[in-house]
N, C-alpha and C positions, 0 to 999 in steps of 0.2 A: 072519782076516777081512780082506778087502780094502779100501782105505780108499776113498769111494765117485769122488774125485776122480778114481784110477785106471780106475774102471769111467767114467767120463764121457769121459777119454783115449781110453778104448778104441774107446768109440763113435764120438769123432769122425775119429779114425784110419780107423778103417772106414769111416766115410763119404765122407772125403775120397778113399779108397782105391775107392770104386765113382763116384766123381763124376771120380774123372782115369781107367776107367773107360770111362764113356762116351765121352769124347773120346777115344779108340782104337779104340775101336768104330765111334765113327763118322767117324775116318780111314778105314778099313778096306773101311765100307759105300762110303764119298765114291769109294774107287780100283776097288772092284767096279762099280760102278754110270756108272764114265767113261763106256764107248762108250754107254749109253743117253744120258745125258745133251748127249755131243754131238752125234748124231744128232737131238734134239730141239731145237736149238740151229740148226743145219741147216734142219729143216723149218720154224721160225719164224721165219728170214731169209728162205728158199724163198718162203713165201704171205705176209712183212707182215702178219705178227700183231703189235697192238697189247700194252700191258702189259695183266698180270692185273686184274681189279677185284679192290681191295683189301675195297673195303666195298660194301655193296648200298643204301644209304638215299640220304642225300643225292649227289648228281649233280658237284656238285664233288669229293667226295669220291671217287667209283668209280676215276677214274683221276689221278693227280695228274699226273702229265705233258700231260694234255689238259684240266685246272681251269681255268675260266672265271673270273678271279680277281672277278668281281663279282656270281656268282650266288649265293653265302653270304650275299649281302644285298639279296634279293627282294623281304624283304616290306619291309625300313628298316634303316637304316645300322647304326642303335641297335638293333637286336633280337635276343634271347636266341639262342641255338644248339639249336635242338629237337630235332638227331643226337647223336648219342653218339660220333659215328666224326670230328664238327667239333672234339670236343674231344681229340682224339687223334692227330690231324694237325695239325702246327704250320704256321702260314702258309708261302707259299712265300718260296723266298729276294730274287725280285725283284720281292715285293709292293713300294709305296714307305713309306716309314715315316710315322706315322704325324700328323695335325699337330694343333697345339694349337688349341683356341678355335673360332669358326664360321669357317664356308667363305667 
């Protein structure tokens, strides 16, 4: 009878063994899939396509390279985050920090 430690080895052996895996796989995809990708790369320098939107809700959010760093605070300085996507984009880097006490 197997002692069950061994069966838990086993599993995560396995696991680990389909988890490195996928990263060969998708080396693999990454070196099939060059010439499209830099043709696409091409046609996006071509026509001055802007970045992706990342999020669809709030409007500083959709593209972070084009964030209006003071429309996050429309309604008041002080007011909650009503997106989902505010709290999951971290400020940007050359917001100014931030200051103690009133204005």
């Amino acid at each position: 009878m197997a002692r069950p430690v061994l069966l838990v080895c086993a599993v995560l052996v396995l696991l680990a063994a389909g988890f490195a895996a996928t990263f060969a796989d998708a080396a693999r995809l990454s070196a099939a899939r060059l010439p499209d990708r830099i043709e696409r790369q091409r046609l996006t320098a071509r026509l001055g396509l802007t970045d992706p939107a990342l999020f669809t809700e709030a409007r500083y959010a959709r593209h972070l390279s084009q964030a209006d760093l003071h429309s996050a605070f429309q309604d008041h300085p002080l007011a909650l985050e009503h997106f989902p996507s505010g709290s999951v984009v971290p400020p940007p880097a050359m917001a100014p920090p931030a200051r103690e006490g009133p204005p």
